[in-house]
C-alpha positions in Angstrom: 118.1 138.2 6.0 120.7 136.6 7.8 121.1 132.6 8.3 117.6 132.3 6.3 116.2 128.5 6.4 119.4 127.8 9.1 118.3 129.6 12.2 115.8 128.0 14.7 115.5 130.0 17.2 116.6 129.7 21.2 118.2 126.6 22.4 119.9 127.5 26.0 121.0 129.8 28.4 124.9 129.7 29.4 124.9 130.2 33.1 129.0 129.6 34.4 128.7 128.1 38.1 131.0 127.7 41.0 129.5 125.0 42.3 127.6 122.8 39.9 126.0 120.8 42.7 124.4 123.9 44.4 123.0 125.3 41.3 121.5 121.8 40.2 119.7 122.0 43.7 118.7 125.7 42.9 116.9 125.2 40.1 116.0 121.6 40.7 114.5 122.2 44.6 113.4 125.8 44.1 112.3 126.3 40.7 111.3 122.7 39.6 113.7 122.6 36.4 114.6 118.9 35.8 118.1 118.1 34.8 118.0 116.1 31.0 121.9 116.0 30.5 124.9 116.0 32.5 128.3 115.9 30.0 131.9 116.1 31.5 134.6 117.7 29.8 138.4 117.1 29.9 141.2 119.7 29.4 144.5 119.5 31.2 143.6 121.3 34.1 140.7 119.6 35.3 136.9 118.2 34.5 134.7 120.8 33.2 130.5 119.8 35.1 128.2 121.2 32.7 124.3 120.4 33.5 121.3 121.2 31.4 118.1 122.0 33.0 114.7 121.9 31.3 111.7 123.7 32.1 108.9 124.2 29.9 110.6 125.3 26.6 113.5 126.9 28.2 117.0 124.7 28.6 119.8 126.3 30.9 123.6 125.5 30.8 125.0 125.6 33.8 128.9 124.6 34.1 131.9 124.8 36.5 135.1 125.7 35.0 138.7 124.8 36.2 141.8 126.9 36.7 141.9 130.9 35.4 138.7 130.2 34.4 136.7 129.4 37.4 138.6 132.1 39.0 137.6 134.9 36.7 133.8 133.9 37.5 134.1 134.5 40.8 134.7 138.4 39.9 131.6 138.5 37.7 128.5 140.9 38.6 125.7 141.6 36.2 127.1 141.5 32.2 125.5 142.3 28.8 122.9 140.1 29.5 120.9 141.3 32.4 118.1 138.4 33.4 116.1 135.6 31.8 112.5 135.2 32.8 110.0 132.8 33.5 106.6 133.1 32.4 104.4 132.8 35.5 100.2 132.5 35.8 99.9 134.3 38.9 103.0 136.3 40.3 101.7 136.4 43.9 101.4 132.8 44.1 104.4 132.0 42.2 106.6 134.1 44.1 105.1 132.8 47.9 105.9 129.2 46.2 109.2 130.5 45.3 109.9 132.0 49.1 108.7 129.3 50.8 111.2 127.3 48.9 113.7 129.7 50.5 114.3 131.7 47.0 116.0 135.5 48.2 114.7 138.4 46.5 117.1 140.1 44.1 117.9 143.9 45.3 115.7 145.4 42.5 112.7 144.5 43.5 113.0 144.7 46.9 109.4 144.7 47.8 108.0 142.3 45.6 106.1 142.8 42.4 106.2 145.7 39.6 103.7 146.6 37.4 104.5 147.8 34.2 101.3 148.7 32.9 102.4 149.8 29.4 103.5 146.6 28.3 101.4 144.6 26.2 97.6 145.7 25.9 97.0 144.8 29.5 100.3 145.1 31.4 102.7 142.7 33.1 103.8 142.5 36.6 107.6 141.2 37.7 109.8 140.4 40.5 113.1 139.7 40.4 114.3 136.3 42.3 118.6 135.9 43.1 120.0 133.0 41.7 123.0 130.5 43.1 125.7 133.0 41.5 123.5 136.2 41.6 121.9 136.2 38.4 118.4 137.4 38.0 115.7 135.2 37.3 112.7 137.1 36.5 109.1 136.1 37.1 106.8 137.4 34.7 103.0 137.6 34.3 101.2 138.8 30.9 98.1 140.2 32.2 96.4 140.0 28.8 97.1 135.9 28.6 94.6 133.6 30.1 95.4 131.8 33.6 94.1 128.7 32.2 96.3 128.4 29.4 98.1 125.5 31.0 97.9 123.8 34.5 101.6 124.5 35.5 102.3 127.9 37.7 105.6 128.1 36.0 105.9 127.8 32.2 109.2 128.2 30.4 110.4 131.1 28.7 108.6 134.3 28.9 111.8 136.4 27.6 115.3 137.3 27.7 116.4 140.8 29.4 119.4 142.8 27.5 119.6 146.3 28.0 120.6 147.7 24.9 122.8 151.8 24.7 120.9 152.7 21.5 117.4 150.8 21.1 116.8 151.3 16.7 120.7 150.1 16.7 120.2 146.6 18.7 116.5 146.0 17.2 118.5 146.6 13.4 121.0 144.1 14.5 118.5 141.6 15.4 116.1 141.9 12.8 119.2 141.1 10.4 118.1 137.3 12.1 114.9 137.4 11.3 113.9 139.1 14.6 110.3 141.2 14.7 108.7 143.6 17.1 106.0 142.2 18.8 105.6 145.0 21.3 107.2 148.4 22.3 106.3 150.6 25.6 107.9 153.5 27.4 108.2 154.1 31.1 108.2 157.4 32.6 111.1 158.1 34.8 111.5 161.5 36.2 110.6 163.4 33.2 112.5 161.1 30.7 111.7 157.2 29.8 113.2 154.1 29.2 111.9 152.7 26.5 111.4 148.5 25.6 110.3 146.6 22.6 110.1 142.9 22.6 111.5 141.2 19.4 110.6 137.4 18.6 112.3 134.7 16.2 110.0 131.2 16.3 108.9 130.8 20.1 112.0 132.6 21.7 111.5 136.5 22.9 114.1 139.2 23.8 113.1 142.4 25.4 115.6 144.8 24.3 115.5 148.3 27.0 117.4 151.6 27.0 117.6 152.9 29.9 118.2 156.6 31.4 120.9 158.3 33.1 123.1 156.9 35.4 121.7 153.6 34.8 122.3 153.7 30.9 126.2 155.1 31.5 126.4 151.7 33.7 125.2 149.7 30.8 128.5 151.0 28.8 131.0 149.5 31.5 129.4 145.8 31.5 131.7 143.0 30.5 130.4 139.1 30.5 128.1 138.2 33.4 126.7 135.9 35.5 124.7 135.1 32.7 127.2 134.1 29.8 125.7 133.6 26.6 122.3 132.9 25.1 122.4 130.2 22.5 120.8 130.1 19.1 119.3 126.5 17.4 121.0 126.8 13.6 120.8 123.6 11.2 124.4 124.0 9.8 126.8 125.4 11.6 129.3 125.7 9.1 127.5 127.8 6.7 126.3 129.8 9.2 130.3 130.4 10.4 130.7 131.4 6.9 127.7 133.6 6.3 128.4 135.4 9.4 131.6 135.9 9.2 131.7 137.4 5.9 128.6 139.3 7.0 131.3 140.9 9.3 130.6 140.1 12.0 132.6 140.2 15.4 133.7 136.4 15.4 135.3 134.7 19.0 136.1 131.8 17.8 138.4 130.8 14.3 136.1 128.3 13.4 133.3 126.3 15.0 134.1 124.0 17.8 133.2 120.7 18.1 132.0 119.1 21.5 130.8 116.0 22.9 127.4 116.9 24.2 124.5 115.0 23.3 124.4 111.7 21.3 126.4 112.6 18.7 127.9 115.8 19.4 127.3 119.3 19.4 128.7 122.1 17.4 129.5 126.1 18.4 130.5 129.5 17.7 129.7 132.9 19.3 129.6 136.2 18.5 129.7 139.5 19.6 126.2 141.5 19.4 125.9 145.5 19.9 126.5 146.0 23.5 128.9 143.5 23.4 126.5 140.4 24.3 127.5 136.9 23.7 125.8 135.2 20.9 125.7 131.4 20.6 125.3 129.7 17.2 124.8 126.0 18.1 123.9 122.9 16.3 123.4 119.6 17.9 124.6 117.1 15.7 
């Protein structure tokens, strides 16, 4: 196994923002994330705003580029990384709450709430909400998990959505990380299926989904997103450079890049997974 004893688990979610202002006030007013850090960086075109929001166990990154950058997010649609999810206790009332705070629907689930009743032993139902840059935030509720497993409506990570060419070739890749299915379910769609599994490392959860047709030819043209990167808690960040780079893997960076997040510092690298998602090794210093 890959990074054994080094990696944690999930630590955040890149989201890149044009405004970093408005999607504080997104999450913040409509969602109830708090923000726990707000760092400023300085390159010789301008300040990069980068905000971290907490909310249960899950920590977003939201930041504003400058220059070419900040441009080139402006031409972004849906990428390798398709959603992120919330778990919910009751998706009617959590999405009411979420309308009333003047949330839009996102345009695939137009009418509200999907069931999915092959998922887990007792089904889940969805909807898909529009975020400040268009990516989809998913509400999620297990139907097998008791409502009165905590006394907040919305509770942190439920999963992360990546839809995935060749399902046994992205749950391989995972698994190299200590990744193991927890579920699997097919959906019937005119006489073929998607098909789903769930994969889990510590408390973090990816749902990995081929789709059919049209839709799984679309997959093959995505580039980077609204939703950037997902980024992975490791202990030491240099050895895991190493080990993954002579593991072969499709390295961004030279070498791991220092920043000044946090008290002391943070650490990163990414790294390119099957369908060309965007894998953050982090360590916070």
């Amino acid at each position: 196994m890959l990074l054994a004893g080094n990696l944690q688990g999930g630590q955040h979610l890149g989201i890149p923002v044009l405004d970093i202002e408005q999607a504080k006030a997104w999450y913040t007013q409509k969602l109830g994330f708090t923000v726990i850090h707000e760092p400023r960086v300085a390159t010789t075109e301008g300040e990069i705003k980068v905000a971290f929001l907490k909310l249960g166990n899950m920590t977003l990154e939201c930041y504003q580029l400058v220059g070419k950058e900040l441009e080139e997010i402006r031409t972004r649609g849906h990428g390798h990384i398709d959603h992120f999810t919330i778990d919910v206790l009751d998706i009617d009332q959590a999405l009411c709450d979420a309308l009333q705070n003047g949330v839009e629907l996102d345009d695939s689930t137009p009418d509200g709430p999907i069931l999915t009743p092959t998922f887990w032993s007792q089904g889940a139902k969805y909807v898909m909400l529009k975020g400040p840059m268009g990516e989809k935030v998913e509400l999620n509720q297990r139907l097998d998990l008791n409502p009165a497993r905590r006394s907040e409506m919305l509770g942190g990570w439920s999963h992360l959505g990546i839809p995935v060419i060749n399902l046994e070739k992205s749950k391989t890749f995972y698994q190299q990380f200590g990744f193991h299915e927890i579920m699997c379910a097919e959906i019937p769609v005119n006489g073929d299926a998607i098909k789903a599994a769930m994969i889990q490392k510590e408390d973090f959860i990816i749902e990995l989904y081929q789709l059919v047709g049209a839709e799984l030819a679309e997959i093959a043209t995505r580039k980077d997103g609204h939703i950037d990167h997902i980024a992975l808690n490791v202990v030491d960040i240099d050895q895991a450079y190493v080990e993954l780079q002579a593991a072969g893997m499709k390295m961004i960076e030279d070498a791991p890049v220092y920043i000044d997040f946090w008290g002391n510092g943070s650490k990163y690298f990414n790294v390119r997974g099957p369908d060309g998602e965007k894998l953050e090794f982090n360590q916070i210093l």
